[in-house]
N, C-alpha and C positions, 0 to 999 in steps of 0.2 A: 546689629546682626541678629537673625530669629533664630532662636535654637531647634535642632534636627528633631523633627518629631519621629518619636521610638514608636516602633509598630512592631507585635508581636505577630507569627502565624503560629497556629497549629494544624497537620494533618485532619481532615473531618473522622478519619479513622480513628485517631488518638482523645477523640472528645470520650472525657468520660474513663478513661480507658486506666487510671488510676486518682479513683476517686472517694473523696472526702465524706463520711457516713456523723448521722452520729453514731455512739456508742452500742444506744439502743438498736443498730441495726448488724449485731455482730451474727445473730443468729440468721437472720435472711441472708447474710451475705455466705454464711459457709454452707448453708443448704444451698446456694445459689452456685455456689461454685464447686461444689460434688456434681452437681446434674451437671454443668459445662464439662467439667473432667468426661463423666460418663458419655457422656454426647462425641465428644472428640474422639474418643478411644470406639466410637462404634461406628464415625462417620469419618475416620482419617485414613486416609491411601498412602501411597509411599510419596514422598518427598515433601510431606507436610502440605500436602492438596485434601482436601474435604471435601465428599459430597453433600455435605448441607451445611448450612450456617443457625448456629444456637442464636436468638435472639436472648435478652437478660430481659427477668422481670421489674420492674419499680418496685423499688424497698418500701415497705412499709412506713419505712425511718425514712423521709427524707432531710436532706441537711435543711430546710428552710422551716423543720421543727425546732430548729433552733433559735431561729427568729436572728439570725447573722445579722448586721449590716453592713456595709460597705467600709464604714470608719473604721469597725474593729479589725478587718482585714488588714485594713491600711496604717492601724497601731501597730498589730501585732510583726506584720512584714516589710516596717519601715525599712528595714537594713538592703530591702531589694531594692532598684528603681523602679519606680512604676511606670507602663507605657499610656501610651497618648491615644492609641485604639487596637483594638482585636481584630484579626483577620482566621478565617478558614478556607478549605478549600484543597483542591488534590491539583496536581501536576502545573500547571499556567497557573487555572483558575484562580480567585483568590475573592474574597467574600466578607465586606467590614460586619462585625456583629456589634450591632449597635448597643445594645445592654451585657456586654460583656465586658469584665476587665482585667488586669492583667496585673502584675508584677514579676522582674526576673532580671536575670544574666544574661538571656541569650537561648537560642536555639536549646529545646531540651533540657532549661532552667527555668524554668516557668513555673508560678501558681495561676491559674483562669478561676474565675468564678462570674456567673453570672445574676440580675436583678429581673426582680420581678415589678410588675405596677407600683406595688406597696411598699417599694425599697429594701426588700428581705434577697438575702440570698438563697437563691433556687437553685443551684447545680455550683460544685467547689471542687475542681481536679488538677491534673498537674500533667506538666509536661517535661517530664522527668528519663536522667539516663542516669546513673551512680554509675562513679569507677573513681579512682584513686583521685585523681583529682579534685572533685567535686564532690567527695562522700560528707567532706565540713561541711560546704552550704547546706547540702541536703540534711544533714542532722538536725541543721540552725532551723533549717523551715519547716521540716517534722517536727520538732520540739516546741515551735513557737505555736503552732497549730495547738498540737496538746494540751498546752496553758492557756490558749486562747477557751476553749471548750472544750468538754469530752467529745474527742473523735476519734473515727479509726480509719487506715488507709485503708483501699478495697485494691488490691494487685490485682486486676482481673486476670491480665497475662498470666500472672504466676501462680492463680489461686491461690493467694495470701492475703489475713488480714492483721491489720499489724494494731496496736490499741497506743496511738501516740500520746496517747497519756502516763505511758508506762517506759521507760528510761530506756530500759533495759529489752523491752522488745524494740522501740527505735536501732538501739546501739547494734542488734544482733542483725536485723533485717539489713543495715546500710552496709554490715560489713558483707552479709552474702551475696547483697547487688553491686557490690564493691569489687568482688572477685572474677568475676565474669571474667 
């Protein structure tokens, strides 16, 4: 009997949208995310409608300064299951990304990252919800990230950046996405 191939999606929206830096990139990322504040608070209407949309610039830092590769992902977040292929895409739609990959639980438990030609990874984000239940895994895969290399999570949503190298900013940040 062939076993059920695991196929992750994520919203096209959510690409990116809590994403893996190095280190080096803590300064773009909060000058990056003062201007979105500012932008929002000058382009938001009542009921959370915007007449414009902030595009974000490319970090300086991007994660594929790190020279990742797919192995050490797959060291580091052995304790997830890995899936079999990536999909994107909004409402029907649904879209295989052929150089992307994945590991996770399920809906909203996800790490993505994707390859470039040269086998390095080029983009490393997550498809993440914390609340009581799930704040253990999330610490497990914040934490292993961190020892894996210096990185830092970019909360774009939340204009937060968290340095998962640091214990203690993990611990703090998962209890307030915990709270919700």
């Amino acid at each position: 009997m062939d076993k059920q191939k695991r196929i992750a999606f994520f919203h096209e929206d959510d690409y990116c949208q809590w994403e893996i830096f190095p280190l080096t990139a803590k300064g773009f990322c909060m000058k990056q995310m003062g201007e979105i504040d500012d932008f929002a608070k000058e382009h938001q209407l009542v009921g959370g409608i915007y007449t414009d949309m902030f595009v974000r610039d490319d970090s300086p830092h991007g994660i594929e300064e790190l020279s990742l590769r797919p192995q050490q992902l797959d060291e580091a977040l052995g304790f997830l299951p890995a899936y079999d292929q990536v999909e994107t895409g909004y409402s029907s739609y649904r879209e295989e990304l052929k150089h992307t990959y994945g590991r996770g639980m399920g809906e909203e438990q996800n790490v993505f990252w994707s390859v470039d030609e040269a086998g390095v990874i080029n983009a490393l984000w997550l498809d993440m919800w914390i609340d009581p239940n799930s704040k253990d895994l999330w610490k497990s895969i914040l934490i292993a990230l961190g020892k894996m290399v210096p990185v830092l999570l970019a909360d774009w949503s939340w204009s937060r950046c968290v340095d998962l190298t640091n214990l203690s900013d993990v611990e703090q940040y998962i209890k307030e996405k915990s709270s919700l």
